[in-house]
C-alpha positions in Angstrom: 7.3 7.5 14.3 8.7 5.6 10.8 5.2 6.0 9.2 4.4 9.6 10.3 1.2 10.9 8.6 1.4 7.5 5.7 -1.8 6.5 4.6 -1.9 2.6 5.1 -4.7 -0.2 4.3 -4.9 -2.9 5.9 -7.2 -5.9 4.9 -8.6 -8.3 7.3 -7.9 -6.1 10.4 -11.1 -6.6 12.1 -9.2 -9.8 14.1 -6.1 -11.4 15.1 -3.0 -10.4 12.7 -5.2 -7.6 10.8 -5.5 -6.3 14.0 -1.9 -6.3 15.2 -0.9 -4.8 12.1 -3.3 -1.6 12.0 -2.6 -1.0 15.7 1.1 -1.5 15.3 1.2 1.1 11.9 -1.2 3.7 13.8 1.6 3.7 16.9 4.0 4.8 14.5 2.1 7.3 12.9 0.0 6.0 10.3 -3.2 7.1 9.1 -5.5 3.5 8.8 -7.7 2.3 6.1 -9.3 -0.7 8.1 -11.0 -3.7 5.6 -13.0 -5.8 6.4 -16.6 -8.3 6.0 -17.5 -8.0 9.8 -18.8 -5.1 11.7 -15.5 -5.6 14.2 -13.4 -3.3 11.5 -15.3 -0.2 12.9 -14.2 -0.9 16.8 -10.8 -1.6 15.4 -10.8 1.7 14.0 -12.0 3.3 17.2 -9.1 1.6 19.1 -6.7 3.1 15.8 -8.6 6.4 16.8 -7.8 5.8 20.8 -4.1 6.3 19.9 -4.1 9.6 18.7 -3.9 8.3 14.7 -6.9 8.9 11.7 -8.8 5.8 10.9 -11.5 5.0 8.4 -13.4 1.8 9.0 -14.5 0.1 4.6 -16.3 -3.0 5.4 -15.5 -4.8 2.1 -15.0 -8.3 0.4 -11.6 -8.3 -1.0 -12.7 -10.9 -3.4 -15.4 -8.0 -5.1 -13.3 -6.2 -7.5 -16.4 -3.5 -7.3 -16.3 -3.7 -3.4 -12.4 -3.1 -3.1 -12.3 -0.8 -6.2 -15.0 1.5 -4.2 -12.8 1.1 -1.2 -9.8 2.2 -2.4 -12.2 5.0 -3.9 -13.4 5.9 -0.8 -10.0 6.3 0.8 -8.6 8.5 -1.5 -11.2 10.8 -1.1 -11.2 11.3 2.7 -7.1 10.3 2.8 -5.8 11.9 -0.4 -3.4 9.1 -0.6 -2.4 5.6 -0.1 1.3 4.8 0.9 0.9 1.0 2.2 -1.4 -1.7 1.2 -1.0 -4.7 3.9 -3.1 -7.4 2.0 -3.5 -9.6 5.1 -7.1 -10.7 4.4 -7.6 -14.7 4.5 -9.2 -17.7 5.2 -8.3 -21.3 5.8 -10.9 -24.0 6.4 -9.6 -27.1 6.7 -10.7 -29.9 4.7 -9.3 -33.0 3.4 -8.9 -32.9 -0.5 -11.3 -35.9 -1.7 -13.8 -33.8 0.9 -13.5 -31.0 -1.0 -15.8 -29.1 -3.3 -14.9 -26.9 -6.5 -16.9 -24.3 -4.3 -14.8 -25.2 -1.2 -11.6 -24.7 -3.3 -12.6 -21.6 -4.7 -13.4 -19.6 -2.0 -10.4 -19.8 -0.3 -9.0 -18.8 -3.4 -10.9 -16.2 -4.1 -10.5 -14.3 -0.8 -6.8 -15.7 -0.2 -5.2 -14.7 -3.8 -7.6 -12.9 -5.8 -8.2 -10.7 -3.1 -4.6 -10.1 -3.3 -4.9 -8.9 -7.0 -8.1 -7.1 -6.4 -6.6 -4.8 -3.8 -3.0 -4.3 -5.8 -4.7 -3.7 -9.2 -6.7 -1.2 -7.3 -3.9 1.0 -5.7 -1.1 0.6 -7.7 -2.2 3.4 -10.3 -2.1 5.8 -7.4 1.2 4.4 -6.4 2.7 4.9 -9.8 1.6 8.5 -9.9 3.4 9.4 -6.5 6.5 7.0 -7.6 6.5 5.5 -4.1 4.7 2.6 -1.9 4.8 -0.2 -0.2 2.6 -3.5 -0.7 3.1 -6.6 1.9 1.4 -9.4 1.2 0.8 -11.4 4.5 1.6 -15.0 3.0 2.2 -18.8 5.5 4.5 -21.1 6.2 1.9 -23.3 4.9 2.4 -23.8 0.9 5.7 -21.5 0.9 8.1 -23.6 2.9 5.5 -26.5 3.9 2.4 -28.5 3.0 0.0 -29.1 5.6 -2.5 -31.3 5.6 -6.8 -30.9 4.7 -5.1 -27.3 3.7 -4.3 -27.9 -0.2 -6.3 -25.1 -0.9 -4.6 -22.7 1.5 -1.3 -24.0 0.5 -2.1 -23.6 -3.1 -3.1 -19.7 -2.7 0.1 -18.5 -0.3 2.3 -20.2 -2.7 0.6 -18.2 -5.5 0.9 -15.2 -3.4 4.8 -15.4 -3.2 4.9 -15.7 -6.5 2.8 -12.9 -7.8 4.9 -11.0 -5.0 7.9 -11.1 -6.9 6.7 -10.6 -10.4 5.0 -7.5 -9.0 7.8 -6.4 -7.6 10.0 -6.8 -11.0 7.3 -4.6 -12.6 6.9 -2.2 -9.7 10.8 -1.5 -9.4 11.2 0.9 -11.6 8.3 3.4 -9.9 9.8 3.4 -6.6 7.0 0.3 -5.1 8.4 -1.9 -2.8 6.3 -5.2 -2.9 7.3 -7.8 -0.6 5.6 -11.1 1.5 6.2 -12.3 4.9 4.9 -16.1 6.1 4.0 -16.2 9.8 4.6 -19.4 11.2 1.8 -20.1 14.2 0.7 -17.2 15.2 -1.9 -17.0 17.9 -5.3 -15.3 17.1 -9.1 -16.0 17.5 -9.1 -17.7 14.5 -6.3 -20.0 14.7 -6.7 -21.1 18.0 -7.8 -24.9 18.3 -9.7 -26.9 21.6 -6.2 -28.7 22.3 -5.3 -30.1 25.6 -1.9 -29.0 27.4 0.0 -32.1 26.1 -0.6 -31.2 22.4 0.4 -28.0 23.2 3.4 -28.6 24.6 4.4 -31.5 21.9 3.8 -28.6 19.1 6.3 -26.3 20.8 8.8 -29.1 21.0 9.2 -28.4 17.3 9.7 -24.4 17.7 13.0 -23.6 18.4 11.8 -20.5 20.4 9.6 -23.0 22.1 6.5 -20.4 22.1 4.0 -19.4 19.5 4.0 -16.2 17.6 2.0 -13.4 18.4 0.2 -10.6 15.8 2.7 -8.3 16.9 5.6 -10.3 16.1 4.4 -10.3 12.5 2.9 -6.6 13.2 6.6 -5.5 13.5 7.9 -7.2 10.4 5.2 -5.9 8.8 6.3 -2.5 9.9 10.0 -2.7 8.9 8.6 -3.7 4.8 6.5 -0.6 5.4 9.4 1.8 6.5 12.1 3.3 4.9 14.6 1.0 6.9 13.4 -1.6 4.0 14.0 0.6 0.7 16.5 -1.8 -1.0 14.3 -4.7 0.1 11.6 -6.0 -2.7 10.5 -8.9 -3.9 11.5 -11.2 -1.1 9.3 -13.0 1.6 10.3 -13.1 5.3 9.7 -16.2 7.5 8.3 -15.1 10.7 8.2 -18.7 12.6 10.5 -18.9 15.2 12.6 -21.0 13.5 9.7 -23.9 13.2 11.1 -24.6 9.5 14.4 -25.0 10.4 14.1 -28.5 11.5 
């Protein structure tokens, strides 16, 4: 129980990693703040509820600075606090970049990075006032350590998130915030998961050194360990969680 009785939102945990991460916090104590644009938040929260921890279910688009300002509202009223922000909501169409609209482009930013500075801006007054928090920003592989392809706009936006991780974290410092990223490798989750046949699938492993894909929890219990006080002298810094994929 690391997190006993912390007061943690999670963004985007209606699915997949989101998921893993509120389930993962509320086993260790946590009291969840599940985000979200689809009515799947709320049986999230039950299942959050179903393990003996508080949840409150926000559907909100983390790219409305009124919708996640009202959210962040909302929680403080029924919660009285906020301890962790997990800003793990995302998207990533692919496209190919001479396919690609202005609108294309900036909706993935929009939700991938400004969501990111919505949700931040929003708390970190409330972290300031307590001198203490923790802010994780779930990043990629993708645009931190590689470029994939039809995904320039992805890319672009995790590789903006790393960096307004550590200048956040420079101006946090000083008020006790921790503010770091992690960047899952492939991770395994409704939306990531792609009609391949067996021999694609076992051509992609041949390039993981662990020679399986990730799961949400593997990134749930990183995400844990940034949220903990096991990570106190830790800010700033982003976390590969690939099983080693970026080593070769």
């Amino acid at each position: 129980m690391r997190i006993k009785d912390k007061i943690a939102i999670v963004t985007g945990s209606g699915q997949g990693i989101g998921r893993g991460i509120a389930l993962a916090l509320a086993k260790e104590g946590a009291k969840i703040v599940g985000t979200d644009v689809t009515d799947k938040i709320f049986d999230v929260i039950k299942e959050v509820q179903n393990l003996g921890s508080q949840g409150l279910a926000i559907k909100a688009d983390v790219s409305s600075a009124g919708q996640v300002g009202e959210m962040v509202k909302k929680s403080i009223e029924q919660l009285g606090r906020i301890d962790i922000l997990v800003n793990n909501a995302g998207i990533f169409p692919f496209k190919p970049l001479i396919e690609m609209t202005e609108a294309d482009w900036d909706k993935v930013l929009d939700v991938n990075l400004k969501g990111v500075f919505n949700c931040t801006r929003a708390v970190v007054p409330h972290m300031i006032n307590q001198k203490s928090g923790k802010i994780i920003n779930i990043a990629s592989i993708v645009g931190v350590v590689v470029g994939f392809a039809a995904l320039t706009h992805y890319s672009a936006s995790k590789g903006g998130m790393v960096g307004f991780t550590k200048s956040v974290a420079l101006e946090l410092a000083p008020f006790g915030i921790n503010v770091n990223a992690i960047a899952p490798g492939s991770i395994e989750t409704p939306g990531a998961r792609m009609d391949v046949n067996a021999e694609s699938v076992k051509q992609f492993l041949q390039a993981i050194p662990l020679k399986r894909i990730g799961q949400p929890d593997d990134i749930a219990n990183a995400v844990l360990f940034l949220a903990s006080d096991e990570s106190s002298y830790i800010t700033g810094q982003c976390l590969v969680v690939d099983g080693g994929y970026t080593l070769q």
